[in-house]
DOBATI-604248 format. One record per atom (N, C-alpha, C): x, y, z; atom name; residue in one letter; residue number from 1. Coordinates in nm, 2 decimals, padded with zeros to 4 digits. Example, Ala and Ser with C-alpha at 12.3 -4.5 7.8 and 13.67 -1.06 7.14 Angstrom:
2
+--------+--------+--------+------+------+------+
:     px :     py :     pz : name : resn : resi :
+--------+--------+--------+------+------+------+
:  01.32 : -00.57 :  00.78 :    N :    A :    1 :
:  01.23 : -00.45 :  00.78 :   CA :    A :    1 :
:  01.32 : -00.33 :  00.78 :    C :    A :    1 :
:  01.28 : -00.22 :  00.71 :    N :    S :    2 :
:  01.37 : -00.11 :  00.71 :   CA :    S :    2 :
:  01.29 :  00.00 :  00.79 :    C :    S :    2 :
+--------+--------+--------+------+------+------+
This chain:
82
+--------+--------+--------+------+------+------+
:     px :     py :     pz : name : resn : resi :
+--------+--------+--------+------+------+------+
:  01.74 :  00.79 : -02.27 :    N :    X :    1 :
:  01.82 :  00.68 : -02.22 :   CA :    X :    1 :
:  01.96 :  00.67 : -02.29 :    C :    X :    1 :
:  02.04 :  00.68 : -02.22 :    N :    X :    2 :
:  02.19 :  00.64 : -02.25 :   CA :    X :    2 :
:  02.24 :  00.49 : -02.36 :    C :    X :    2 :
:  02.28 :  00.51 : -02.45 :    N :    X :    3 :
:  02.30 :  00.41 : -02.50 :   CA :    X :    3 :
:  02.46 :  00.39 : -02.51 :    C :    X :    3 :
:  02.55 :  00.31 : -02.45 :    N :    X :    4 :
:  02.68 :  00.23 : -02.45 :   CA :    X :    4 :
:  02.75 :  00.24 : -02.55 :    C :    X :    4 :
:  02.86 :  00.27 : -02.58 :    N :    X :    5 :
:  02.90 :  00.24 : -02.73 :   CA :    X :    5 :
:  03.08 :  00.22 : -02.69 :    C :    X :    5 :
:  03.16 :  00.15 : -02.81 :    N :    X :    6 :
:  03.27 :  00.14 : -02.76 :   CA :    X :    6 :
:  03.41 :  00.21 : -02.79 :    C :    X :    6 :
:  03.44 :  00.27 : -02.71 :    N :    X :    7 :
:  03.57 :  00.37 : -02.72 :   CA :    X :    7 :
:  03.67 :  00.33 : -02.73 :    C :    X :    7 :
:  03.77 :  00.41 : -02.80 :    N :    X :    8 :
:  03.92 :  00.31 : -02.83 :   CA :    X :    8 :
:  03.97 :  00.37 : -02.67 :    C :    X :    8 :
:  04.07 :  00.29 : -02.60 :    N :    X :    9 :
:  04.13 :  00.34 : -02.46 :   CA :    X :    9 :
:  04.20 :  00.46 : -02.45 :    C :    X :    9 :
:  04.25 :  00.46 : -02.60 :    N :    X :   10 :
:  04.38 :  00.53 : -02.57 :   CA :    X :   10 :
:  04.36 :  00.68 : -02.64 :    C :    X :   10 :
:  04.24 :  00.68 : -02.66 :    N :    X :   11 :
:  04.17 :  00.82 : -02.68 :   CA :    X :   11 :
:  04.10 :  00.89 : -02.59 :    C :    X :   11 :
:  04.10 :  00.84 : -02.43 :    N :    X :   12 :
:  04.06 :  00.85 : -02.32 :   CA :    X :   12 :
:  04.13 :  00.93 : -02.26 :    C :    X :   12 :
:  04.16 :  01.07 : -02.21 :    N :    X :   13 :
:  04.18 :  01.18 : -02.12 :   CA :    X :   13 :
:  04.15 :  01.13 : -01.98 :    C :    X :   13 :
:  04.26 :  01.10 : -01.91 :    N :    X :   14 :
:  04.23 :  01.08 : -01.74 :   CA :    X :   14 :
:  04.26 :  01.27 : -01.67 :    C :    X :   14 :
:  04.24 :  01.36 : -01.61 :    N :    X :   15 :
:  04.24 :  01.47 : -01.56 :   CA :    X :   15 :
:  04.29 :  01.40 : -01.44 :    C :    X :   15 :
:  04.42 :  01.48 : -01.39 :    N :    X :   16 :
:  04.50 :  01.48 : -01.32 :   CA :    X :   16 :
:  04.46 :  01.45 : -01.18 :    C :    X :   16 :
:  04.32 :  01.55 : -01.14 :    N :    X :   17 :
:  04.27 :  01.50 : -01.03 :   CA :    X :   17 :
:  04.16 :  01.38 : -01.04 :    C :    X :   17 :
:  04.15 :  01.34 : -01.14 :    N :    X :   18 :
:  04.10 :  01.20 : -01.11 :   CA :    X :   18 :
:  04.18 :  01.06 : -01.12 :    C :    X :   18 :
:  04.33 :  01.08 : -01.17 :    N :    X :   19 :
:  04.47 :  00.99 : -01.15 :   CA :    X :   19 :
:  04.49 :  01.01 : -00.97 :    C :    X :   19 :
:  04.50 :  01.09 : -00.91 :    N :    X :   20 :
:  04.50 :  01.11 : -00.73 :   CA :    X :   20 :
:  04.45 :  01.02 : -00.69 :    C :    X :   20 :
:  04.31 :  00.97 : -00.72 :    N :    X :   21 :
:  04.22 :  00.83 : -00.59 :   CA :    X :   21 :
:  04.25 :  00.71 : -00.69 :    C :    X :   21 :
:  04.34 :  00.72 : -00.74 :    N :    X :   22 :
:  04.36 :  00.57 : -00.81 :   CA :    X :   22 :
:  04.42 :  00.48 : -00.71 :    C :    X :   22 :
:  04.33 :  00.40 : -00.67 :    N :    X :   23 :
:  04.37 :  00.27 : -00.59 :   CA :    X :   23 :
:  04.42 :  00.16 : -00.64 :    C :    X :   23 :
:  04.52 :  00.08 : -00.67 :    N :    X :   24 :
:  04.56 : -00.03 : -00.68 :   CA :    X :   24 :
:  04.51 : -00.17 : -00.69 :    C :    X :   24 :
:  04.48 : -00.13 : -00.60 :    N :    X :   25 :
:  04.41 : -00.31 : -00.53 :   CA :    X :   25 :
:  04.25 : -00.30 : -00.56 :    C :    X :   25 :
:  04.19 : -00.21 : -00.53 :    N :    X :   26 :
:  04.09 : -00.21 : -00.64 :   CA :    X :   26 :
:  04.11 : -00.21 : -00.81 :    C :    X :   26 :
:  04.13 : -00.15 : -00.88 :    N :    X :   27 :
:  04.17 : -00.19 : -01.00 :   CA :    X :   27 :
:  04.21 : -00.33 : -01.00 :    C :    X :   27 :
:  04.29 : -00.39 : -00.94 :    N :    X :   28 :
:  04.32 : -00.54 : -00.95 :   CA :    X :   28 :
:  04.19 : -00.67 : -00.93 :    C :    X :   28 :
:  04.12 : -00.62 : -00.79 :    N :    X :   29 :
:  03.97 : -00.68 : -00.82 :   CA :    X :   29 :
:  03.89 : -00.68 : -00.95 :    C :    X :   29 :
:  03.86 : -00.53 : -00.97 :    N :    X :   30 :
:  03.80 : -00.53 : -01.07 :   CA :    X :   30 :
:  03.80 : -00.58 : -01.25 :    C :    X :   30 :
:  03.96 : -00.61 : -01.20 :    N :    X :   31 :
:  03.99 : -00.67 : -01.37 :   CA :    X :   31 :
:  03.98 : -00.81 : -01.32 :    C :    X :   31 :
:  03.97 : -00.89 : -01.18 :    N :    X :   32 :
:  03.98 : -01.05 : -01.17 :   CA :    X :   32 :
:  03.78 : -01.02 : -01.22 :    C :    X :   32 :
:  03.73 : -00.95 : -01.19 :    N :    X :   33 :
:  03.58 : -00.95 : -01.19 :   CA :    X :   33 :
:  03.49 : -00.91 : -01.34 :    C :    X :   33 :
:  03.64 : -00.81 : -01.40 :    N :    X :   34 :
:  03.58 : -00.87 : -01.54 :   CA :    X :   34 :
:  03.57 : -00.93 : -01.61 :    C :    X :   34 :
:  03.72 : -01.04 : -01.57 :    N :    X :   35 :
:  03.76 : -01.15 : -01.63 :   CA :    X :   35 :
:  03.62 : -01.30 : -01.61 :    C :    X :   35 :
:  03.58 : -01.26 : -01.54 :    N :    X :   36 :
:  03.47 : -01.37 : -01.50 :   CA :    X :   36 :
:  03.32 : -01.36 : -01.50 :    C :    X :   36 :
:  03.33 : -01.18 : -01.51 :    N :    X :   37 :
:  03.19 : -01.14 : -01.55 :   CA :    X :   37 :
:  03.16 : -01.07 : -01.65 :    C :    X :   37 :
:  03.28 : -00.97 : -01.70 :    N :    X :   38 :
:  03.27 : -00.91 : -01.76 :   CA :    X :   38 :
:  03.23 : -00.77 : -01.79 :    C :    X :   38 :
:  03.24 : -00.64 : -01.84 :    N :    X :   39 :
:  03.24 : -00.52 : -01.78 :   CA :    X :   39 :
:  03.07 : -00.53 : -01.69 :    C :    X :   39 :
:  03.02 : -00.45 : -01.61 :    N :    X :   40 :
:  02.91 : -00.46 : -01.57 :   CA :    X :   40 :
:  02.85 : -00.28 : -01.58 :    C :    X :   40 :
:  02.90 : -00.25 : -01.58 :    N :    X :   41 :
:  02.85 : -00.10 : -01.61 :   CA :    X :   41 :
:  02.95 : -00.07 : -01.67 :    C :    X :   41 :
:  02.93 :  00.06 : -01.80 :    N :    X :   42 :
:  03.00 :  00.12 : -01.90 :   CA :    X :   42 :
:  03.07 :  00.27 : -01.78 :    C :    X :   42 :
:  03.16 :  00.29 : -01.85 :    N :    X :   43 :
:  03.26 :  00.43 : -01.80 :   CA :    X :   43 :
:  03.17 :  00.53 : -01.86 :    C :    X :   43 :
:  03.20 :  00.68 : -01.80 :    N :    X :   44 :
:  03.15 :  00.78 : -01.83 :   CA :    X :   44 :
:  03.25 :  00.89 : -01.94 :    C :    X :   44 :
:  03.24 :  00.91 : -02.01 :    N :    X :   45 :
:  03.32 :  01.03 : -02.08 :   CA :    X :   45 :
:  03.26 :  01.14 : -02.14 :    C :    X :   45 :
:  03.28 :  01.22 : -02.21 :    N :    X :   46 :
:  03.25 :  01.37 : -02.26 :   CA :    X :   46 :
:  03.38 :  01.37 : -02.40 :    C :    X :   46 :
:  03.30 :  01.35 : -02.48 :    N :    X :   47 :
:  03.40 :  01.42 : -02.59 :   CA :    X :   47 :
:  03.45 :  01.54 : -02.60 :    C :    X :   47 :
:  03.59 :  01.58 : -02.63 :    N :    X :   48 :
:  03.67 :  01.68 : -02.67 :   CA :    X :   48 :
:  03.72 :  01.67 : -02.76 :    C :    X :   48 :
:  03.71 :  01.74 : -02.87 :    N :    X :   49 :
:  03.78 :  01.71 : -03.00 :   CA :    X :   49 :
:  03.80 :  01.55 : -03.07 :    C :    X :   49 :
:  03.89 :  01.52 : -03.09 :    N :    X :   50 :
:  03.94 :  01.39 : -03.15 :   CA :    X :   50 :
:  03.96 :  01.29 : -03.00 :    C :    X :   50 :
:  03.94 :  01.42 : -02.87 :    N :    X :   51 :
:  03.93 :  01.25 : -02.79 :   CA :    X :   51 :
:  03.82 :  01.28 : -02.65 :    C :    X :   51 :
:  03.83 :  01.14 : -02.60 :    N :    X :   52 :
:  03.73 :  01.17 : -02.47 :   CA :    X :   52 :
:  03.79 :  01.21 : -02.35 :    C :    X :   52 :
:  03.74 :  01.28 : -02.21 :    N :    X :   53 :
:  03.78 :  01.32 : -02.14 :   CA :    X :   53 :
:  03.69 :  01.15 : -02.03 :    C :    X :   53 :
:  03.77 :  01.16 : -01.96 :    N :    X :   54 :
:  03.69 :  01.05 : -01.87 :   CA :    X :   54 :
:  03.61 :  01.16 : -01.75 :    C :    X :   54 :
:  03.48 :  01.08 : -01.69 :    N :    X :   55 :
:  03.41 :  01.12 : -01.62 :   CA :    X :   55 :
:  03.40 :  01.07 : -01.46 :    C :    X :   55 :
:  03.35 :  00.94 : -01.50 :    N :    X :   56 :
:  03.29 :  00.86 : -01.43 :   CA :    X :   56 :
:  03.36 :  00.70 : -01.45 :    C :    X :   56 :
:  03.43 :  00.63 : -01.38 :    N :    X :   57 :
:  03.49 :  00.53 : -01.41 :   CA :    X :   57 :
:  03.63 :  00.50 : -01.40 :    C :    X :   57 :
:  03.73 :  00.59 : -01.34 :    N :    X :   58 :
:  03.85 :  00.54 : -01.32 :   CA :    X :   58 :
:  03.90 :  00.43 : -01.31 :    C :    X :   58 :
:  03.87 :  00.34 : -01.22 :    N :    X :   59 :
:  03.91 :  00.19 : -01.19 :   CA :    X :   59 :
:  03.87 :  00.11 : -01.28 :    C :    X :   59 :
:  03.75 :  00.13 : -01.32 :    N :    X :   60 :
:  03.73 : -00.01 : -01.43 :   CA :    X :   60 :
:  03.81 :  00.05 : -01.54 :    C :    X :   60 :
:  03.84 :  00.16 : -01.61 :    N :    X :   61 :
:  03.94 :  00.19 : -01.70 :   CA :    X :   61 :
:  04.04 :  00.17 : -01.72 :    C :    X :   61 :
:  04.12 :  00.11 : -01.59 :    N :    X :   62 :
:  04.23 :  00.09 : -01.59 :   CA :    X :   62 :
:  04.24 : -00.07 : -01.52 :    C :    X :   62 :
:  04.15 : -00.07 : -01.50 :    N :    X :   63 :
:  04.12 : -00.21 : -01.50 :   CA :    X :   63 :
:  04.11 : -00.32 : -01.65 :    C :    X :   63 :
:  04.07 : -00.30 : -01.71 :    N :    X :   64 :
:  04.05 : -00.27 : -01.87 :   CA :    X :   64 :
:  04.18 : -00.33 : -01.96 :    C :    X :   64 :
:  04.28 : -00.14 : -01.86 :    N :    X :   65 :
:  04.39 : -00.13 : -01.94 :   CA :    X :   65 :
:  04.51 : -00.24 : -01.90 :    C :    X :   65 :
:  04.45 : -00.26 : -01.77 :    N :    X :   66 :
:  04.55 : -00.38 : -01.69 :   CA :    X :   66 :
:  04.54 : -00.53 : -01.77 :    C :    X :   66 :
:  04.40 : -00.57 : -01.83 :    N :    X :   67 :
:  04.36 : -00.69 : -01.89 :   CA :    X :   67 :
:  04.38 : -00.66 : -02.07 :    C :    X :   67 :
:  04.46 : -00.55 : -02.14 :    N :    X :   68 :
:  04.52 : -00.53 : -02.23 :   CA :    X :   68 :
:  04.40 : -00.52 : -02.32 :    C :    X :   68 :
:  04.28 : -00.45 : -02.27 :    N :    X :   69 :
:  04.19 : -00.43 : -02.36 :   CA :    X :   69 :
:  04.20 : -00.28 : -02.46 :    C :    X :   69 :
:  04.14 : -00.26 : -02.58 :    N :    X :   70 :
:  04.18 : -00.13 : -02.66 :   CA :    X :   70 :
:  04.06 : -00.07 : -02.69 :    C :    X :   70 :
:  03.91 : -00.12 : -02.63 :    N :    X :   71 :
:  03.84 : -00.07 : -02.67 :   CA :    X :   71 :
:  03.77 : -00.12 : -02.51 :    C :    X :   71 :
:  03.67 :  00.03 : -02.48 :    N :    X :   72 :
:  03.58 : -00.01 : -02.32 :   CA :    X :   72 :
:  03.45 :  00.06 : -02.42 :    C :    X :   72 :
:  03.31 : -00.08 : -02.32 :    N :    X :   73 :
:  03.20 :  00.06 : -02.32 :   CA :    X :   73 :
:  03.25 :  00.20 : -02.25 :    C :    X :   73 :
:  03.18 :  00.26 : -02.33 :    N :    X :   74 :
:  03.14 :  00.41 : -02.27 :   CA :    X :   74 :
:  02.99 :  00.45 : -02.27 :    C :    X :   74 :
:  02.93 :  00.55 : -02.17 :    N :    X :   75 :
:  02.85 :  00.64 : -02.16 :   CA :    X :   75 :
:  02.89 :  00.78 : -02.25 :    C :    X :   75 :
:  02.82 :  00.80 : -02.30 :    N :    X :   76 :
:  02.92 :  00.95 : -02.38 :   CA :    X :   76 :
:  02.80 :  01.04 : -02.32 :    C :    X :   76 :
:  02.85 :  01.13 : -02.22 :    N :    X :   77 :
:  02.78 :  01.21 : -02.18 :   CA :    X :   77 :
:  02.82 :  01.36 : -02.18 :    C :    X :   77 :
:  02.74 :  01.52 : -02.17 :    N :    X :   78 :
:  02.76 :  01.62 : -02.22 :   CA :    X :   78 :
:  02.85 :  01.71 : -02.10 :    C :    X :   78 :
:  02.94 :  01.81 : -02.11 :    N :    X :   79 :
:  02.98 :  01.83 : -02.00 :   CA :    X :   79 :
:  02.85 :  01.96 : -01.94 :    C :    X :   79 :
:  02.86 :  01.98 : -01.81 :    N :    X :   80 :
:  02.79 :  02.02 : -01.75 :   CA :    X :   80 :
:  02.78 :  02.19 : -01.80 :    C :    X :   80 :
:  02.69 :  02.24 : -01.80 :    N :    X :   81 :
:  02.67 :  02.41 : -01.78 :   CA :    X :   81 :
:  02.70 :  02.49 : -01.66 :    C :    X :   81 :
:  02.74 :  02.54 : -01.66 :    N :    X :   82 :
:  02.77 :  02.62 : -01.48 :   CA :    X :   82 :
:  02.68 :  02.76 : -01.49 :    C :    X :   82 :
+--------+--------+--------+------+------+------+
């Protein structure tokens, strides 16, 4: 089982093709929804060296970073084998 832990933001790697589907107005729900509920599922990342690569979670990330947060749950998960 995955256990949650919390990541500084700004040690977070967004990959270029996952900056492309960043929606606006989603991110802006999503920070009125954490403001009231608070995160509801943790982001996904993969450690790289001294930082994380993001996986899974674009919008609440930046959703996060829109509500001036410095620290999100994370999932720390392994990168894949091919």
């Amino acid at each position: 089982m995955l256990r949650a832990k919390k990541v500084a933001i700004d040690h977070i790697y967004v990959p270029m093709a996952r900056r492309k589907v960043l929606r606006p107005e989603t991110v802006r729900l999503l920070a009125e929804d954490i403001l009231e509920n608070g995160l509801k599922t943790p982001i996904q990342v993969r450690p790289d060296g001294k930082r994380y690569v993001l996986i899974e979670g674009l919008h609440r990330l930046e959703a996060a970073k829109s509500l001036g947060e410095t620290l999100i749950e994370a999932y720390l998960v392994q990168a894949r084998r091919h």
